[in-house]
C-alpha positions in Angstrom: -2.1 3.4 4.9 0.7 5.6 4.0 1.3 7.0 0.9 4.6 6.0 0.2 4.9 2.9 -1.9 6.4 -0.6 -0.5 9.8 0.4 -0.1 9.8 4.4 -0.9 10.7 7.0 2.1 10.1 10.5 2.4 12.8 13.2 1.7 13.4 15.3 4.5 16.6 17.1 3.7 18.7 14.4 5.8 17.9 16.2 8.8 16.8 13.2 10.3 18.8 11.0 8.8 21.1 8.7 10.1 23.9 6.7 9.3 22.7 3.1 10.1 19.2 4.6 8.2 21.4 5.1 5.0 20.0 3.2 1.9 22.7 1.0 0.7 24.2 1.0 -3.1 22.3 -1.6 -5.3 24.4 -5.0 -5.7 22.3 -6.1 -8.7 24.4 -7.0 -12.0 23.9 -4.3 -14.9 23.1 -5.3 -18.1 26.1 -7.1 -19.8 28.6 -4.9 -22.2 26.9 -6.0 -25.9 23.7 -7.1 -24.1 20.5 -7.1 -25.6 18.7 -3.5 -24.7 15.2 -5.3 -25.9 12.4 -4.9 -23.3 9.4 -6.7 -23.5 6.1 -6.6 -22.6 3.6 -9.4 -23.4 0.2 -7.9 -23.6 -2.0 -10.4 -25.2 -4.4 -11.0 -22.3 -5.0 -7.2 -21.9 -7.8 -5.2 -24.0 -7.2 -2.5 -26.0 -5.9 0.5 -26.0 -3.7 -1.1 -22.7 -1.0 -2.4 -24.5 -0.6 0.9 -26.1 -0.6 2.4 -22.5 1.7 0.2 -20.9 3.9 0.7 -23.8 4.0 4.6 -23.3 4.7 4.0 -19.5 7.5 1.6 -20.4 9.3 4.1 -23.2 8.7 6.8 -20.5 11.2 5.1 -18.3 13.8 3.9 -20.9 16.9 5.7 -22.2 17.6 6.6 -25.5 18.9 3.3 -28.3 17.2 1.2 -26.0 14.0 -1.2 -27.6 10.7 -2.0 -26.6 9.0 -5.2 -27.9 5.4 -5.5 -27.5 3.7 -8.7 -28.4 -0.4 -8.0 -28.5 -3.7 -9.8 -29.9 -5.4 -7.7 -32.0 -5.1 -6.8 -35.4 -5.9 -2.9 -34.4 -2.7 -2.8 -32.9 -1.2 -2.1 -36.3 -2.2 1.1 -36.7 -1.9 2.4 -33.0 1.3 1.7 -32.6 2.0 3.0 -36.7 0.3 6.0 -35.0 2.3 5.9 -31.8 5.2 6.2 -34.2 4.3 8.7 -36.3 3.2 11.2 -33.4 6.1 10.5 -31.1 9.4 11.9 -32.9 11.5 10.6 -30.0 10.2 6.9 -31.4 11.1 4.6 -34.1 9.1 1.8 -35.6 11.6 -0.7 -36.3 9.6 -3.6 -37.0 5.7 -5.2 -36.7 5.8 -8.6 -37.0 2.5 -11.1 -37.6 1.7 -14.6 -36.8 -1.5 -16.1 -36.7 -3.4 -14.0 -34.2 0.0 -12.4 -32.6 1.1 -9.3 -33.2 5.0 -8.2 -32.2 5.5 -4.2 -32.3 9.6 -3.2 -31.9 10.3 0.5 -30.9 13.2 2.1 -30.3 13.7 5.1 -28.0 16.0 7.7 -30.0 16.7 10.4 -26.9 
């Protein structure tokens, strides 16, 4: 099995490269101008600390005023995500919303 990912391909200074092996430019619509920059991530069937983990590997990709909503099942997530916030000055805690057994964490990416 290679280690390459579906899709990936190796770098090889484009000594080997060819023009019909060119990747071609990405056809798929942008977001919208004034679109929502919310992402989501609904991780009430994992276990804890996960949807803290996915959420780091999430912000780690997004750009800065963009905003992460996590919807989780337990009540610890309060505090790890109060904490996530706290430690993480690139971060913002905009909002942690409750109902009934689901908890919705919204964090915004500053840079």
């Amino acid at each position: 099995m290679s280690r390459l990912s579906h899709g990936e391909r190796e770098f090889a200074s484009g000594a080997s490269e060819r023009p019909g092996n060119r990747p071609q430019p990405s056809t798929a619509p942008g977001p919208a101008p004034g679109a929502d920059n919310v992402r989501e991530i609904d991780a009430r069937p994992l276990a804890p600390p996960l949807p803290l983990v996915e959420a780091i590997r999430a912000l780690r990709r997004m750009r800065a005023g963009e905003e992460l909503r996590v919807i989780t099942g337990y009540h610890g997530s309060l505090a790890e995500f109060q904490a996530l916030a706290q430690h993480d000055t690139r971060l913002d805690l905009v909002s942690q919303d409750v109902a009934g057994e689901v908890f919705v964490h919204l964090l915004r990416k500053r840079r």
